[in-house]
C-alpha positions as CSV (number, residue, x, y, z in Angstrom):
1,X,-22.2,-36.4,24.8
2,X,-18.7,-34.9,24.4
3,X,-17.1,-36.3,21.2
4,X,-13.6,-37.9,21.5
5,X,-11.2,-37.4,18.4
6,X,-9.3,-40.5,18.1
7,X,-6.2,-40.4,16.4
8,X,-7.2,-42.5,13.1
9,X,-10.0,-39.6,12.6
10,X,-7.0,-37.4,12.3
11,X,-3.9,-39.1,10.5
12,X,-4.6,-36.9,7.2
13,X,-4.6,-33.8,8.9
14,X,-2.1,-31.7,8.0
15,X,0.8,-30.6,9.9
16,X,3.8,-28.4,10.6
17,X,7.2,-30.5,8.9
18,X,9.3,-29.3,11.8
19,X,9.7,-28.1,15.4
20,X,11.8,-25.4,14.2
21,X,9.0,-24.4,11.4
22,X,6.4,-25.1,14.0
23,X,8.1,-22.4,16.6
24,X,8.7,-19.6,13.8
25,X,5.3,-20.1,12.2
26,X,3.6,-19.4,15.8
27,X,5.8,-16.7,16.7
28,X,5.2,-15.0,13.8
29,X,1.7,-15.2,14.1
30,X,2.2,-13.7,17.5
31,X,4.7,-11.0,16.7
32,X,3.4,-8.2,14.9
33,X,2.4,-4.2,14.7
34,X,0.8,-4.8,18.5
35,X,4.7,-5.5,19.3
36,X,6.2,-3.2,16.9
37,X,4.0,-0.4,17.8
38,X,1.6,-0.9,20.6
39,X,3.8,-1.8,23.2
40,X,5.7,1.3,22.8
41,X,3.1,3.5,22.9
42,X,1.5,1.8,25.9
43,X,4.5,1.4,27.5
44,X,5.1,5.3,27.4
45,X,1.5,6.1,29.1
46,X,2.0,4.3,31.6
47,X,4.9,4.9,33.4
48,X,7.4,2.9,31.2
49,X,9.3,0.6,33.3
50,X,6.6,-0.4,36.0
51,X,4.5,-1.2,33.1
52,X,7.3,-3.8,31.5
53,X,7.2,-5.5,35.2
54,X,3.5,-5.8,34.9
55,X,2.9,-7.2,31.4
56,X,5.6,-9.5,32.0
57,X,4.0,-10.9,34.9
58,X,0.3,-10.8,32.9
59,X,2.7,-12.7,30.2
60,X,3.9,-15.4,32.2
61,X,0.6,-15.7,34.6
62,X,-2.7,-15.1,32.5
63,X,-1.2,-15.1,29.2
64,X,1.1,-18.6,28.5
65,X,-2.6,-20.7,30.1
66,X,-4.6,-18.9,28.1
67,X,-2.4,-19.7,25.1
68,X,-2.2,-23.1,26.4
69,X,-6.2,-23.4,26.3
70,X,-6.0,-22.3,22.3
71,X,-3.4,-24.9,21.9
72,X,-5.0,-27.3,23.6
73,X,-8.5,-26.9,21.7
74,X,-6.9,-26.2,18.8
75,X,-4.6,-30.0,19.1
76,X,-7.0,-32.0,20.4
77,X,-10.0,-30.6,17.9
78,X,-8.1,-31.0,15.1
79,X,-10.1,-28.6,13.2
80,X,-10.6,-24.7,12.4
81,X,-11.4,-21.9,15.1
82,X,-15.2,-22.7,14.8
83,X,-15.0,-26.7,13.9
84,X,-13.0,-27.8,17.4
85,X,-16.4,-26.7,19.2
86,X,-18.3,-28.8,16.9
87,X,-16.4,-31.7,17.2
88,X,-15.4,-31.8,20.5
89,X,-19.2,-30.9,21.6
90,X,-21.7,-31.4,18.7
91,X,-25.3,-30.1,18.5
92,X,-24.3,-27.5,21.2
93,X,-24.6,-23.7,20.8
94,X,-20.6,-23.5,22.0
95,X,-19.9,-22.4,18.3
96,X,-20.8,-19.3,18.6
97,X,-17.3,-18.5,20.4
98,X,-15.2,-19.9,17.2
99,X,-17.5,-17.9,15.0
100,X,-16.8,-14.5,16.8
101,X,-13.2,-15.6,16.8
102,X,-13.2,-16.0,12.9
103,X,-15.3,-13.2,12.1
104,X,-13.5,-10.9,14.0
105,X,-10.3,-12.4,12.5
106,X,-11.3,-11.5,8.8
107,X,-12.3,-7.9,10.2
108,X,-9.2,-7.4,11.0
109,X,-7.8,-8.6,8.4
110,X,-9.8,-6.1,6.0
111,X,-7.6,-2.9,7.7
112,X,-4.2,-4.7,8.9
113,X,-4.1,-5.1,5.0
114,X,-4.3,-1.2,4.7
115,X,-2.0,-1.4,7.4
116,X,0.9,-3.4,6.2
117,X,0.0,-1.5,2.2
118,X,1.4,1.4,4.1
119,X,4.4,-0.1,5.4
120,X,5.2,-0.9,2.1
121,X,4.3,2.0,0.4
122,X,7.0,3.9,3.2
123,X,10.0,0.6,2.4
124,X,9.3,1.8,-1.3
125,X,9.5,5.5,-0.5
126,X,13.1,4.7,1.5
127,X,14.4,2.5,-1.3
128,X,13.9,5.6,-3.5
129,X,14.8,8.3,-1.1
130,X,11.5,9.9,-2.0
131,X,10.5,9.7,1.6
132,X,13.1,12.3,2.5
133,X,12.3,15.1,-0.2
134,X,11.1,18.2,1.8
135,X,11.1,21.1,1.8
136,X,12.7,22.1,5.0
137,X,13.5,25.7,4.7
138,X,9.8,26.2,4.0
139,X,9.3,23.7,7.3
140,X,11.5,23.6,9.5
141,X,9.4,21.1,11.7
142,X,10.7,18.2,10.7
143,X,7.6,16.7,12.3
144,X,4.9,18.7,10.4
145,X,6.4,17.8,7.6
146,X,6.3,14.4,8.0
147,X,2.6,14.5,9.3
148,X,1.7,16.3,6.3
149,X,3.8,13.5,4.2
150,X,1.8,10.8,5.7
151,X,-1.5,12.6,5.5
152,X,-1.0,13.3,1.7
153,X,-0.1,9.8,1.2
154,X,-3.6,8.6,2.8
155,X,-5.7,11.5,0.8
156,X,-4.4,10.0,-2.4
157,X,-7.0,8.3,-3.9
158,X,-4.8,5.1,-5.4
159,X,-1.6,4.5,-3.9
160,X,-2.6,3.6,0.0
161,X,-5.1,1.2,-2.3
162,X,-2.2,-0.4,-4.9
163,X,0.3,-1.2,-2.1
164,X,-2.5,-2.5,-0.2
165,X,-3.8,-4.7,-3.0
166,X,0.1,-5.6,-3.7
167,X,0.0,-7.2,0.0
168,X,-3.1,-9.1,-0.7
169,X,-1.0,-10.7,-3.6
170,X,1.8,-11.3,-1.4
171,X,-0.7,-13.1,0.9
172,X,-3.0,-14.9,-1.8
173,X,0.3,-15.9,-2.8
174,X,1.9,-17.4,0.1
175,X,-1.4,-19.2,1.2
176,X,-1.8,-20.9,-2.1
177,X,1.4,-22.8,-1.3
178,X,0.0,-24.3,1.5
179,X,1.4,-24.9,5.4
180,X,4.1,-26.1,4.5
181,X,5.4,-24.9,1.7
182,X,3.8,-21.4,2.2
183,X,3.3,-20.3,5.9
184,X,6.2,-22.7,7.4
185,X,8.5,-21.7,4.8
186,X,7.9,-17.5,4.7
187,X,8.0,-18.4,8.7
188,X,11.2,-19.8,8.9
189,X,12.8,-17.1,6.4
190,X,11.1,-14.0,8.2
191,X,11.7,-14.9,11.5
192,X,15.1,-15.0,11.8
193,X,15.3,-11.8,9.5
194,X,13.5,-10.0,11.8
195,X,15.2,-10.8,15.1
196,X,18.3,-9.8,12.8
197,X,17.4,-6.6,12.0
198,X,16.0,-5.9,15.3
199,X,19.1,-6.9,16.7
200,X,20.9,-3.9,14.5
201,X,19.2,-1.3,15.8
202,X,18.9,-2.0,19.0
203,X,23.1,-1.7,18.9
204,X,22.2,2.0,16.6
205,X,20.0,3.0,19.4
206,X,22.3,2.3,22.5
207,X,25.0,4.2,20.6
208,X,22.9,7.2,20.5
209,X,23.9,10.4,22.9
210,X,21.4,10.5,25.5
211,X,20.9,6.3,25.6
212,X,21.3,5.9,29.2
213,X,18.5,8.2,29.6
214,X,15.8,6.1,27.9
215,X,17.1,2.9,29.4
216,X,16.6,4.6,32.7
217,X,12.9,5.3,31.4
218,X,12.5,1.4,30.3
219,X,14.1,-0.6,33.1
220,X,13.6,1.2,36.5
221,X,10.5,0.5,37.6
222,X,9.2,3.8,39.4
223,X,6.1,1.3,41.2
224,X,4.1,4.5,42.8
225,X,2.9,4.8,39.0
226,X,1.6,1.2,39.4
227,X,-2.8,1.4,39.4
228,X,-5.7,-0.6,38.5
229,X,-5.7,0.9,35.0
230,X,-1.9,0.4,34.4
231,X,-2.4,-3.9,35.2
232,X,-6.0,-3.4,33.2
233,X,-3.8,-1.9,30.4
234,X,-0.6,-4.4,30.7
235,X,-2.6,-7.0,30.7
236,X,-4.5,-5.8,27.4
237,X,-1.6,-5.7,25.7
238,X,-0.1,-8.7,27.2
239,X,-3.9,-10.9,25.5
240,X,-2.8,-8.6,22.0
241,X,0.3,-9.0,21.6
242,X,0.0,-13.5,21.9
243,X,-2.7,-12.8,19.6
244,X,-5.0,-14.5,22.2
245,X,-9.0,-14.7,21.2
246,X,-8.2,-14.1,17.5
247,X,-8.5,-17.9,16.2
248,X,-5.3,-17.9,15.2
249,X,-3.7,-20.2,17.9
250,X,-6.1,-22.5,17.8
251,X,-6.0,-22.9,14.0
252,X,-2.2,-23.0,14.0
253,X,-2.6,-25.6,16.7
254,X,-4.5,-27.6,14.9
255,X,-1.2,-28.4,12.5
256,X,0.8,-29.2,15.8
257,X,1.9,-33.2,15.2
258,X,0.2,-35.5,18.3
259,X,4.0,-35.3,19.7
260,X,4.2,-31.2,20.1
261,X,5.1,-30.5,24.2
262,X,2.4,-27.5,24.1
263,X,3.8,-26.2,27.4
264,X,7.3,-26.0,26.0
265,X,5.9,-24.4,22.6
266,X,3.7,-22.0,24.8
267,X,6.8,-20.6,26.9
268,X,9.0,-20.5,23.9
269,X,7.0,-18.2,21.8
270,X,6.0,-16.1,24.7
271,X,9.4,-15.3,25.7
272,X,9.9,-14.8,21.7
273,X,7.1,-12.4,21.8
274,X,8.4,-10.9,24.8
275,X,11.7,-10.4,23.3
276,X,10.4,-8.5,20.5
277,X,8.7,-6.4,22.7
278,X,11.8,-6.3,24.6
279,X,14.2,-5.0,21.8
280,X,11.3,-2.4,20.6
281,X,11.8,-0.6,24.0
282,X,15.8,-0.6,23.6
283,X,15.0,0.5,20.0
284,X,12.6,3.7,21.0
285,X,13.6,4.9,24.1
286,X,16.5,6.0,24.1
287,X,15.7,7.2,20.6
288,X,12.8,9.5,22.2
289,X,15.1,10.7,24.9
290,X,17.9,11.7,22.6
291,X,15.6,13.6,19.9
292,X,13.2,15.2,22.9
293,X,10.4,13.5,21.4
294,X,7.2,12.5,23.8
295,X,3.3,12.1,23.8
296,X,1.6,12.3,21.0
297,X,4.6,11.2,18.8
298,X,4.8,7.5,20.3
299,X,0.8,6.7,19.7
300,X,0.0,4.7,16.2
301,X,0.7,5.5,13.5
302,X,2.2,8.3,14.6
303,X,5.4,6.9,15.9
304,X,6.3,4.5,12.6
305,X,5.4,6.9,9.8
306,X,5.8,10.5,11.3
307,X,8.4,10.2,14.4
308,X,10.7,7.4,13.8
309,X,11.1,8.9,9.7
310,X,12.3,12.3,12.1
311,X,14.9,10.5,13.7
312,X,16.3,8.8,10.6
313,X,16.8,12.3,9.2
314,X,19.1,13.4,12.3
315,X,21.5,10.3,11.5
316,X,23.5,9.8,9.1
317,X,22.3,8.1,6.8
318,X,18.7,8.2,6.8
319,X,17.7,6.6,3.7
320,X,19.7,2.9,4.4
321,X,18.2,3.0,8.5
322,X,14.9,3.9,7.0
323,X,14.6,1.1,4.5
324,X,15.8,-1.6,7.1
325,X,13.2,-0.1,9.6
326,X,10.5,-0.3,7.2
327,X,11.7,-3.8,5.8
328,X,11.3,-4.6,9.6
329,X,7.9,-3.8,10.0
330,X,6.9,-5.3,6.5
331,X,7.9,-8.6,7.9
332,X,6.0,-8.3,11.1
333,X,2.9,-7.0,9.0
334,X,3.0,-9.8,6.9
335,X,3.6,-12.5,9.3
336,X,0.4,-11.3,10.8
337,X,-2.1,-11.0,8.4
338,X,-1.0,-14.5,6.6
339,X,-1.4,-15.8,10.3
340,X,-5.1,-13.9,10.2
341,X,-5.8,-15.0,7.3
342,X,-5.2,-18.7,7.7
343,X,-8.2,-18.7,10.1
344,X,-10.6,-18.0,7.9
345,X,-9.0,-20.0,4.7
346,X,-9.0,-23.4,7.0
347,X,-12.8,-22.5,7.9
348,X,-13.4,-21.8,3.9
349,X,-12.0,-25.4,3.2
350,X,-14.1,-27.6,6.1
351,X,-17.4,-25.3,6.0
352,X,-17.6,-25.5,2.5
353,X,-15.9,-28.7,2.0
354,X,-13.4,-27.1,-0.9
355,X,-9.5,-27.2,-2.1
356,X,-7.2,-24.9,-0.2
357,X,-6.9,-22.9,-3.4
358,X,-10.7,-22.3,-3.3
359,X,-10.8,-21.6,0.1
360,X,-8.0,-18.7,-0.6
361,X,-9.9,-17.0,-3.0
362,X,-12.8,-17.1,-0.8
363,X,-11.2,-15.7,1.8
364,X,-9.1,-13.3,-0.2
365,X,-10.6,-11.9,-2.9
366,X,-13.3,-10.0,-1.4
367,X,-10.2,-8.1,0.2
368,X,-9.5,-6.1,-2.4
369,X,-13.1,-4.6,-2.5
370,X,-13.2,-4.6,0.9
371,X,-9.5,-3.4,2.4
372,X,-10.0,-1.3,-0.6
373,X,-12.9,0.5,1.3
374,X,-11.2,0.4,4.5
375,X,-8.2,2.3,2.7
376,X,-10.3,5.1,1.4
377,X,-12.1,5.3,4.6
378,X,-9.1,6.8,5.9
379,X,-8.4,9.1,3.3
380,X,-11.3,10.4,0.3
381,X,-14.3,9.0,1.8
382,X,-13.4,9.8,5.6
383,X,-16.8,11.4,5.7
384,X,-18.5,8.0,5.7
385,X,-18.7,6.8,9.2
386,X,-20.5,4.7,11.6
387,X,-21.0,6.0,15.0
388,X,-19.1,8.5,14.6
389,X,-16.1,6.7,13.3
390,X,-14.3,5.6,9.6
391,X,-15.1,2.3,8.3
392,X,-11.4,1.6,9.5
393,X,-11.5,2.6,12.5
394,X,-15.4,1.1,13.2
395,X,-13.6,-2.4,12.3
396,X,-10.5,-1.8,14.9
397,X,-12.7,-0.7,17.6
398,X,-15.5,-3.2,17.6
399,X,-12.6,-5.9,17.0
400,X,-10.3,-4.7,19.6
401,X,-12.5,-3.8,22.9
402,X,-15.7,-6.4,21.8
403,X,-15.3,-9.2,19.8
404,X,-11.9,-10.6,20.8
405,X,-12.4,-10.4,24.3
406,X,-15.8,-11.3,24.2
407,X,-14.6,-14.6,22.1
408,X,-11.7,-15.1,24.9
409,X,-14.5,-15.1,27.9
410,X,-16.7,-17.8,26.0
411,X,-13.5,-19.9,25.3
412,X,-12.3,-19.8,28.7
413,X,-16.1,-20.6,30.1
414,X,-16.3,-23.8,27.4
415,X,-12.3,-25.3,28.1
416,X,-13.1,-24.5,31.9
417,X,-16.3,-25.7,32.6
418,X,-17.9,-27.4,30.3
419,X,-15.5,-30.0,28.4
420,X,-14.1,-32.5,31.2
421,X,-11.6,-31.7,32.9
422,X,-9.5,-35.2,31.0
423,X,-9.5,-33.1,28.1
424,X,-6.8,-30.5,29.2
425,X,-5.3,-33.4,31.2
426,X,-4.3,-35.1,28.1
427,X,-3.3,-32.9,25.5
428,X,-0.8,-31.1,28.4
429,X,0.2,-34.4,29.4
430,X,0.2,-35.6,25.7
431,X,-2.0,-38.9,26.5
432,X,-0.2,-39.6,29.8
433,X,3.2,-39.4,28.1
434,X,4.3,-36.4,29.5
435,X,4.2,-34.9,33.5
436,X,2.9,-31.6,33.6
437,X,3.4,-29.4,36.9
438,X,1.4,-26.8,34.5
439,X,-2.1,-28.7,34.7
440,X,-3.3,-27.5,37.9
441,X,-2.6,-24.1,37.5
442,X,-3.7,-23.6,33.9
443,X,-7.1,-25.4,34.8
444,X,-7.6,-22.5,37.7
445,X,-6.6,-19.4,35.3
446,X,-9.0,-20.3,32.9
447,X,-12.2,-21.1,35.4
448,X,-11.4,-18.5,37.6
449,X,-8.9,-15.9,36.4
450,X,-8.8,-15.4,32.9
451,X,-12.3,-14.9,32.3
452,X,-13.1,-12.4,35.4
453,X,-9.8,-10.2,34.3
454,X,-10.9,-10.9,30.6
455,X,-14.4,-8.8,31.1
456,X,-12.6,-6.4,33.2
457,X,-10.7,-5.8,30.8
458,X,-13.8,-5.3,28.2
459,X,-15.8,-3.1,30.5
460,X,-12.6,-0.8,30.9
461,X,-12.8,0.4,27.4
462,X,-16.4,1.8,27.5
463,X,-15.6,4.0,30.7
């Protein structure tokens, strides 16, 4: 028999201390490298401005009741990514959906700390100016010098593993404090300093020579480059980017107040998201068409610690543009992993019944043995692998095209079909308080849509 969480079960749960809090915490747990990084990289390979129409369209269509579902569990279970299933439908087997969810969410988090150690590592390196000492009369590539840069910097056998150990701190520290005073807080100081510095060099970047040019790129949809594997892929990035599948909005969720319009908070962070996005593309393309650069130097990796370090060195001055890049990116990296993170640390405290500050060092101090490994997987002990791959990039891969969307098709299967469909009905509604045109259409998505595009989408990456 489905469970019903009454309100007095709940009243010392937790919450967000304000809508503005609430917003920034959840839009920084949806912003992050997959913005920063991914979308221009995926936006390049597939025909740049076609794919913009399409993931905007996957945004607003598949992704927002999706997101909408996670809020919804996540709300009206009033519990972690794993609990809401047992609440909401004890002694069933529906479980297993949060606990792919949270596993896959502290995989993850073992290399996006190796991830956001390098990030810091390069803001360090800019502060300094070390990052710009080559020799370029030897090498007059700019880019091979900066490949060789970054691949020395992995093959060291302790700094990729200090910085990443210094971002565990950061984390470790940040949790401790608690929602409010930790992830609310960092949230509503990050947030805005990220959308500021985004903001500056977007206005660097549309002052550059050949601009026009990579606008052109970005916003004129060319729609004969439009196929089945550009939507497959828009709509990939559109489920990463909103962090969909990961836990994470349903464990944020579950600090929403009973009052929280979820459809209002689900558009606002999305267009946030989008935005991001958005301003990444006015920040890199007309930065690729003035400096020539294409393929291979927009993928990864590639494009934050080998290309974009090229095109600091051909303005003037490199070292300040370099350092507020890099500051940039640290805040998105850390805004995701503390977001990561906080799935697993709400699941430490109500599996094993302990204090938050147990629950953190549960959750975070096996990192530094762990990211540790996934660091020198990338560098020293590369030879390691497991079919075929580095630890690192075992833990991305099984994440990425298994796991996550594999959680998303269960979650979509359980809030679909098997709770009632009141359940949706009143945390959209909020009780009966609220009208919400939304209902309908959300309750279609995820029975019919979501979950058929969802394991298209999974198949895709094994063909």
């Amino acid at each position: 028999m489905q469970q019903i969480i009454t309100i007095s079960q709940m009243k010392d749960k937790v919450t967000f201390g304000s809508k503005i809090g609430l917003i920034a915490a959840t839009v920084g747990s949806a912003v992050g490298l997959g913005n920063v990084w991914r979308f221009p990289a995926e936006t390049q390979s597939n025909g740049g401005a076609a794919f913009l129409l399409i993931y905007i369209l996957c945004v607003f269509l598949l992704g927002i009741p999706v997101m909408l579902g996670e809020f919804s569990l996540g709300r009206g279970g009033k519990s972690s990514a794993l609990g809401v299933y047992q609440r909401l439908t004890p002694g069933k087997k529906w479980w297993i959906a949060g606990a792919i969810s949270t596993l896959a969410s502290y995989c993850i988090l073992c290399f996006y700390m190796v991830v956001a150690g390098w990030t810091l590592e390069y803001l360090f390196q800019s502060i300094t100016g070390n990052l710009y000492e080559i020799q370029t009369a030897a090498d007059p590539n700019m880019n091979h010098a900066f490949s060789v840069k970054m691949q020395d910097y992995i093959m060291s056998p302790w700094k990729p593993v200090v910085f990443t150990l210094v971002v565990i701190l950061i984390n470790l520290v940040t949790l401790l404090r608690g929602v409010k005073k930790g992830i609310e807080k960092m949230s509503n100081i990050m947030m805005p300093l990220l959308f500021i510095l985004l903001l500056i060099f977007v206005g660097v970047s549309l002052s550059l020579d050949k601009a026009a040019e990579g606008l052109k790129f970005f916003l004129s949809p060319d729609f004969s480059k439009i196929s089945p594997g550009v939507i497959i892929n828009a709509l990939g990035q559109a489920f990463f980017s909103l962090s969909l599948g990961m836990g994470i909005l349903v464990t944020y969720a579950s600090y929403y107040p009973r009052d929280t319009r979820l459809g209002k908070t689900a558009v606002t962070v999305s267009l946030l998201d989008l935005l991001v996005a958005f301003m990444m593309g006015l920040i890199i393309f007309p930065a690729v068409t003035t400096f020539g650069l294409t393929g291979d130097n927009l993928e990864g990796a590639t494009l934050v610690f080998v290309t974009l370090p090229e095109i600091f060195m051909n303005m003037p001055c490199p070292q300040l543009w370099s350092t507020l890049f890099f500051l940039l990116l640290l805040v998105a990296a850390i805004s995701s992993t503390i977001s990561i993170a906080e799935v697993t640390v709400m699941f430490s405290q109500e599996h094993f019944r302990v204090s938050r500050t147990k629950a953190c060092c549960i959750v975070l101090l096996p990192l530094f043995v762990l990211s540790t490994i996934c660091s020198l997987s990338q560098g020293p002990w590369s030879g390691f692998t497991i079919l075929g791959m580095n630890i690192f990039d075992f833990l991305d891969t099984i994440t990425t095209n298994v796991m996550l969307p594999l959680g998303s098709i269960i979650m979509c299967i359980y809030l679909g079909w098997v709770l009632k469909p009141e359940f949706l009905q009143q945390e959209l509604t909020n009780r009966g308080t609220l009208k919400s045109r939304l209902l309908p259409m959300v309750t279609f998505i995820i029975r019919w849509i979501a979950p058929v595009l969802i394991t298209i989408i999974m198949i895709s990456q094994f063909l």
